[in-house]
C-alpha positions in Angstrom: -35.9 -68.6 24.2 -33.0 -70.6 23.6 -30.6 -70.0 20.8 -32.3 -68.9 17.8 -31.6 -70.8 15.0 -34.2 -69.0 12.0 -35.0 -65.2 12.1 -37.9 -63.5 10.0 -37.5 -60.1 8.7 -40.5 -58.0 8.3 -39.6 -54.9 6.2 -41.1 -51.5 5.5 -42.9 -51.6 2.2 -40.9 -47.8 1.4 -37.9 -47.1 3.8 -34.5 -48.2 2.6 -33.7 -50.7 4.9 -31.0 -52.0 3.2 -28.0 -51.3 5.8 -30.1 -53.1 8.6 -30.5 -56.2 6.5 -26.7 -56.1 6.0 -26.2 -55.9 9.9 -28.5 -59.0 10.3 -27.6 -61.2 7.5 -23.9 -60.3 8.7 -24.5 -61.8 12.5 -26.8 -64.8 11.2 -24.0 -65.6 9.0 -21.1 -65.8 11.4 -23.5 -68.2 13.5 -25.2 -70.3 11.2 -28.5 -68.5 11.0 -31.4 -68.7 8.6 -32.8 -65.5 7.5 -36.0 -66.0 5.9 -38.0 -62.9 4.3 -41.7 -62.3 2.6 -41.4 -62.9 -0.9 -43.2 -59.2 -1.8 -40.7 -57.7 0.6 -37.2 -59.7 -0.1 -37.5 -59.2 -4.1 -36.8 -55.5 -3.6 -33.3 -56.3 -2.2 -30.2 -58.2 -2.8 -29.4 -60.4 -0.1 -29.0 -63.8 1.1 -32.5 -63.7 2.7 -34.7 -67.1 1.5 -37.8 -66.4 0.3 -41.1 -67.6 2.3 -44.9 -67.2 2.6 -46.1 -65.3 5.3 -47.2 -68.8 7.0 -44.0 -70.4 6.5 -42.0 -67.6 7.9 -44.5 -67.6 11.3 -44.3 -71.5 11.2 -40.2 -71.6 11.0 -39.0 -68.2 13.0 -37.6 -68.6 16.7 -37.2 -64.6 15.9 -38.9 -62.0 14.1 -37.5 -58.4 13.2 -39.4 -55.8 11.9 -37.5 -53.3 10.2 -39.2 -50.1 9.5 -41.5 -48.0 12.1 -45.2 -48.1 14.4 -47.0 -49.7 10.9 -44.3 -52.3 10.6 -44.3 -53.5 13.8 -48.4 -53.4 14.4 -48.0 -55.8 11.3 -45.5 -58.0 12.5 -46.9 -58.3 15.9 -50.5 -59.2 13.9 -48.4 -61.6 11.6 -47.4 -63.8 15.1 -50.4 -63.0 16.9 -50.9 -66.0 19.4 -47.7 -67.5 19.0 -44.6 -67.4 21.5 -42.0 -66.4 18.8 -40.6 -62.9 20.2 -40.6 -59.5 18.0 -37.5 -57.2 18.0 -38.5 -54.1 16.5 -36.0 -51.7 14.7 -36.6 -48.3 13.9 -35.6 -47.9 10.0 -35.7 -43.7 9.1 -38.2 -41.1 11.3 -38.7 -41.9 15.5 -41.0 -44.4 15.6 -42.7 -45.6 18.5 -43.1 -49.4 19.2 -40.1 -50.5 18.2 -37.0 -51.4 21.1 -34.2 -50.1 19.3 -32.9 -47.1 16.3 -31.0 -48.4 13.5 -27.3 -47.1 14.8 -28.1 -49.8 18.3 -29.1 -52.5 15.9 -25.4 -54.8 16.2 -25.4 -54.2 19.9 -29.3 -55.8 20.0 -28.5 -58.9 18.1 -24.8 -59.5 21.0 -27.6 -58.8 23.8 -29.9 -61.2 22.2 -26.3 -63.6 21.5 -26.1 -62.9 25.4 -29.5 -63.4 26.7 -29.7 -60.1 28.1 -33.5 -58.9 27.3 -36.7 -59.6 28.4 -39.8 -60.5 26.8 -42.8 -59.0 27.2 -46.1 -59.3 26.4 -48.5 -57.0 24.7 -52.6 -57.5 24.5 -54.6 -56.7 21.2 -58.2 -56.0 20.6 -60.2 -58.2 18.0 -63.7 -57.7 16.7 -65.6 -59.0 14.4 -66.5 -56.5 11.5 -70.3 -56.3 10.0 -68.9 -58.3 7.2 -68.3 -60.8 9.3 -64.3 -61.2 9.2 -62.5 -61.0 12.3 -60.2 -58.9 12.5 -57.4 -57.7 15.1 -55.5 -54.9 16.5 -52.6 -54.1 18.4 -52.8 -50.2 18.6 -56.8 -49.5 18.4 -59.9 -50.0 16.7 -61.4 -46.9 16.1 -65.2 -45.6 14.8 -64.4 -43.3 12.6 -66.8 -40.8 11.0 -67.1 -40.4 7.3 -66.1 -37.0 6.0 -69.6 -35.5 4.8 -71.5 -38.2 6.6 -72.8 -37.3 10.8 -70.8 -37.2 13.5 -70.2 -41.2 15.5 -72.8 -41.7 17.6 -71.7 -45.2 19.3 -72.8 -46.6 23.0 -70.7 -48.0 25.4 -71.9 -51.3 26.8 -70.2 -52.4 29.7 -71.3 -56.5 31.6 -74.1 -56.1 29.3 -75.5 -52.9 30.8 -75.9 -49.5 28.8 -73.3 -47.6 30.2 -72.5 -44.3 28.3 -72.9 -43.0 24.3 -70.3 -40.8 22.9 -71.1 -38.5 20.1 -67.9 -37.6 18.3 -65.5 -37.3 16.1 -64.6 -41.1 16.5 -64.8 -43.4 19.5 -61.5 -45.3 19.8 -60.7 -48.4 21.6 -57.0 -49.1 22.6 -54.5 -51.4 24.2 -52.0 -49.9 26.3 -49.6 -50.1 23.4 -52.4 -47.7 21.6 -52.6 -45.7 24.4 -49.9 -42.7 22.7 -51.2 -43.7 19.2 -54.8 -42.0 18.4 -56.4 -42.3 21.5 -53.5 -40.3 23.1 -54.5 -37.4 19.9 -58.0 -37.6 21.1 -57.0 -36.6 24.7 -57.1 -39.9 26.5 -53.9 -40.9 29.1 -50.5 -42.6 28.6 -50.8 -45.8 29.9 -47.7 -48.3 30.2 -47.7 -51.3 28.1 -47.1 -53.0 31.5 -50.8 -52.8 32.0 -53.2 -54.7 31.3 -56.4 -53.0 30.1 -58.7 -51.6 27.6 -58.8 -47.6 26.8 -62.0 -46.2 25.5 -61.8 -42.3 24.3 -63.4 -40.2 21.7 -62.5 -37.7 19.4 -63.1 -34.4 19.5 -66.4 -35.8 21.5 -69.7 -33.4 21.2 -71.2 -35.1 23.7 -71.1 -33.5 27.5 -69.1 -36.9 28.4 -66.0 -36.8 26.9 -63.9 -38.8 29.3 -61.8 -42.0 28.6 -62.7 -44.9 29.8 -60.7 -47.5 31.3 -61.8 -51.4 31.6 -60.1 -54.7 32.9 -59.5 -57.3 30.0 -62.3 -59.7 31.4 -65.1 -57.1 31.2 -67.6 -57.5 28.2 -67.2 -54.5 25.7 -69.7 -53.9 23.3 -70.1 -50.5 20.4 -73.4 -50.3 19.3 -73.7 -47.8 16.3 -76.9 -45.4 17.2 -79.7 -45.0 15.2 -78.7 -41.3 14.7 -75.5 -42.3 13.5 -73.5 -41.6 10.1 -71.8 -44.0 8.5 -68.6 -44.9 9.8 -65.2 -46.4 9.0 -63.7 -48.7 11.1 -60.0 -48.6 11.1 -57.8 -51.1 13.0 -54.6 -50.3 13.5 -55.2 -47.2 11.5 -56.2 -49.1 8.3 -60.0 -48.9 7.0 -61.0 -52.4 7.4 -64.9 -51.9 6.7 -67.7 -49.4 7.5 -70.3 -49.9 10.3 -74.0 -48.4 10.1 -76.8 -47.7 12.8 -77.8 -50.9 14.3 -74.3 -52.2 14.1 -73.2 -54.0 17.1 -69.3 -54.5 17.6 -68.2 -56.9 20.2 -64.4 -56.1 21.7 -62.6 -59.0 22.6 -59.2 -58.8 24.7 -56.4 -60.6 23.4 -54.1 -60.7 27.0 -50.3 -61.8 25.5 -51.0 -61.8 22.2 -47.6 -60.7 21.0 -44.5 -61.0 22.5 -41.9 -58.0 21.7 -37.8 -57.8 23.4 -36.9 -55.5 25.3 -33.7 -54.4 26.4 -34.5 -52.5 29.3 -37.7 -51.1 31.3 -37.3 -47.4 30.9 -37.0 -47.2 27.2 -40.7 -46.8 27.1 -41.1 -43.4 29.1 -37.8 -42.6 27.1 -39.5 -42.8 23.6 -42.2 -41.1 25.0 -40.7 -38.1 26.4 -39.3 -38.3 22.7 -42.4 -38.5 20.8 -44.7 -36.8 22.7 -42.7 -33.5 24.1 -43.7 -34.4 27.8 -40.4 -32.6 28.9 -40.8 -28.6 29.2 -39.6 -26.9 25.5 -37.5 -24.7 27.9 -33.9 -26.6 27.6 -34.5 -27.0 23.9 -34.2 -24.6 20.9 -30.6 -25.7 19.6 -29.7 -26.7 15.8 -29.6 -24.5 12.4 -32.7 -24.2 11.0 -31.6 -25.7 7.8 -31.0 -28.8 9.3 -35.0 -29.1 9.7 -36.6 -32.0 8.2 -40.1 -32.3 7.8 -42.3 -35.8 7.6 -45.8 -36.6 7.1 -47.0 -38.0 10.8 -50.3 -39.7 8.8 -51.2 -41.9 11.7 -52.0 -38.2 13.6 -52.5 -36.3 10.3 -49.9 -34.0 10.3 -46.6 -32.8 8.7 -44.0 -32.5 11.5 -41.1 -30.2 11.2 -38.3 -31.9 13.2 -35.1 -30.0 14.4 -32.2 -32.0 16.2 -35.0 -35.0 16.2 -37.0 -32.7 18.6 -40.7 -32.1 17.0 -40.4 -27.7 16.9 -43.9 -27.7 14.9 -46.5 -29.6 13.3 -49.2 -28.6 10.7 -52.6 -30.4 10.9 -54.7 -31.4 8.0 -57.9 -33.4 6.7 -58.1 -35.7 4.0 -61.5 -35.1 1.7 -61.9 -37.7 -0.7 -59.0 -36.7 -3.4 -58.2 -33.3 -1.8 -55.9 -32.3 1.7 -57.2 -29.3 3.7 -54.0 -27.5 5.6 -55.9 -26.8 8.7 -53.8 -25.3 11.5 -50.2 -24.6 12.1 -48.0 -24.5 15.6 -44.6 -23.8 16.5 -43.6 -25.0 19.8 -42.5 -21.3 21.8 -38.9 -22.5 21.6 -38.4 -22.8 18.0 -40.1 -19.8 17.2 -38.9 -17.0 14.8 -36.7 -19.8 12.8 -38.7 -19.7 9.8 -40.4 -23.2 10.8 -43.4 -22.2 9.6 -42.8 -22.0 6.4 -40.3 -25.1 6.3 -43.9 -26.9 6.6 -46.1 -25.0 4.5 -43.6 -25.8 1.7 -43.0 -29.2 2.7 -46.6 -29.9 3.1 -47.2 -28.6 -0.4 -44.8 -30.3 -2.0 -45.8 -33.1 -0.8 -49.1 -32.8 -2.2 -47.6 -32.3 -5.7 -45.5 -34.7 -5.6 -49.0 -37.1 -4.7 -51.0 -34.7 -7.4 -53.0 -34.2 -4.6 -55.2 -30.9 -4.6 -55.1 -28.4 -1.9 -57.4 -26.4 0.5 -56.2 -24.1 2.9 -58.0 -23.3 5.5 -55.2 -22.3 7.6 -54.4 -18.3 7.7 -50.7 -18.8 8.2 -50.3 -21.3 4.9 -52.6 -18.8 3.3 -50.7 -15.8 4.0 -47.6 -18.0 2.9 -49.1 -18.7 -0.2 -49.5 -14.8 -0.9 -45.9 -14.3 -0.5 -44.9 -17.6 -2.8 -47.3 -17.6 -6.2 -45.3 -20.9 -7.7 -47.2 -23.3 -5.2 -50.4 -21.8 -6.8 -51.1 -24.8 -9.0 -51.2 -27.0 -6.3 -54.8 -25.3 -4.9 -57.7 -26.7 -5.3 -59.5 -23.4 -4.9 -58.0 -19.7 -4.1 -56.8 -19.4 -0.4 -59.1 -17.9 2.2 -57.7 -14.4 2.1 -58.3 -14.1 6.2 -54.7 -12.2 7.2 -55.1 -12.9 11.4 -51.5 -15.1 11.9 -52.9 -18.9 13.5 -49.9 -19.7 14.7 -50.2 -20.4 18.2 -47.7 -20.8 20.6 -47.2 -22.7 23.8 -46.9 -26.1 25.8 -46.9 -28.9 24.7 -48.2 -29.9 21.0 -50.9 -32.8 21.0 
């Protein structure tokens, strides 16, 4: 990459990014740089940006930053798929994942990039062809997802050809590396580096006896075939519904090797994030910060409201989307932020949430339910009374998947 001479931003359609662009259209500046942004994106902000279509700004970039977290970056690195031009991804508000550098590191990125000290590397995506007959690709997963109401996903594995196993579950998930801490990692499967080339099949919450991942080389044929017995199901790539599959339905995974190409600034940064994101580390060395410091965020791409403290995840509360209403499901405190009041920092931030959306709620969970007892003024946000069960679900211990 020699010096780059036009740099596309990619922006979170929410998050303020507004201090990053500054940092960026600040060092393009001082070396005669073009920023270009998307013209849906750039209108929101004031700055000296030049509005493109997405095809000009793939066509012109020797650079493309995506500013934002995991769903900005997945779209960026779709945006360039098959083309050389590298992707530097910046973390804009809550820890993401794929992206190389946090907000506060962004000036020192653009010197190394000034210097030449990164590397690129390559990342493979998954593409299919839906029912509909759109292609479509992914660079976390495509997933088989069963329809709330409808049967569970029962979807065969066809390996060379050859039958090889049928998962009946939840969803069956197919992932790059990259995807590998993403949904597939929720569904139990490994961590797998993004130096690796392969494809991750797991299911969710599987009912069948087999219920291990799979892991295949990128040259091996891959087939889903949707059983007979099967409900309907969504297909979701990247964790967007893209178009439902039915019994009969054959879906052919093809294995994009170097389909993206993202910086990086240094090898470990991976396991680092990691560590981060998914509480490998023991919880024993943890536990400082004032409880009023917590901050709780909706982790959609896991379906969950995480209550972070010091950046360290100290809880989560699952729930399920039915149709119009949210079901709060099941509430944890990791063992060393317990007895802070944690608990309740998400039930109320999960329910305000879901007034703020109008959003009608179920509980399901006892803890949120016994909550709800103790604070009548989130009534009107139920969709119907609170199971009155008292035994406390919080559960405590290891690590939170």
């Amino acid at each position: 990459m020699g010096m780059v001479k036009v740099v596309g931003l990619v922006l979170h359609p929410r998050r303020d990014c507004g201090s990053a662009i500054e940092a960026i259209v600040r060092w393009a500046a001082s070396r005669d740089v073009t920023v270009l942004g998307l013209h849906d994106e750039i209108t929101r902000i004031d700055c000296d940006a030049v509005e493109v279509s997405a095809e000009e700004m793939v066509e012109r970039a020797g650079l493309l930053v995506s500013l934002g977290g995991d769903g900005t970056m997945l779209r960026t690195m779709r945006l360039v798929e098959g083309r050389k031009t590298p992707v530097l991804g910046v973390n804009v508000g809550r820890l993401g994942f794929l992206a190389e550098v946090d907000l506060p590191d962004l000036p020192g990125a653009l010197s190394a990039i000034d210097e030449h000290k990164f590397t690129v590397e390559s990342r493979t995506a998954v593409r299919t062809v839906l029912p509909d007959g759109r292609e479509v690709s992914a660079f976390n997963d495509i997933a088989l997802v069963r329809v709330p109401g409808d049967g569970l996903a029962h979807v065969g594995i066809t390996v060379e050809g050859s039958n090889f196993v049928r998962y009946a579950a939840d969803a069956v998930i197919v992932a790059t590396p990259t995807g590998s801490t993403a949904y597939s990692f929720s569904a139990g499967g490994p961590i797998v580096s993004p130096n690796v080339e392969g494809i991750l099949v797991s299911a969710s919450a599987a009912h069948s006896s087999f219920n291990r991942s799979l892991m295949l080389s990128p040259d091996e044929h891959l087939e889903l075939e949707v059983a007979a017995t099967s409900g309907r199901l969504a297909i979701e790539v990247d964790g967007i519904i893209q178009g439902h599959a039915g019994a009969g339905d054959h879906l052919r995974i093809i294995p994009v090797p170097a389909a993206a190409q993202v910086i990086r600034f240094g090898r470990t940064s991976f396991y680092e994030r990691a560590r981060r994101k998914l509480r490998v580390e023991g919880s024993a060395q943890v536990g400082g910060g004032d409880p009023s410091d917590a901050v709780v965020v909706d982790s959609f791409e896991q379906s969950r409201y995480e209550v972070l403290l010091g950046g360290e995840l100290a809880g989560v509360l699952h729930y399920r989307r039915h149709g119009q209403q949210v079901e709060l499901a099941h509430t944890e405190i990791d063992q060393a932020f317990e007895g802070r009041g944690l608990a309740g920092r998400l039930a109320a931030g999960a329910l305000d949430d879901a007034r703020r959306r109008a959003t009608p709620v179920v509980v399901t969970c006892p803890f949120v339910a016994g909550w709800l007892d103790r604070h009548p003024e989130y009534a009107d946000v139920l969709a119907a009374p609170p199971d009155p069960r008292p035994e406390n679900s919080i559960h405590t211990g290891g690590n939170l998947s």
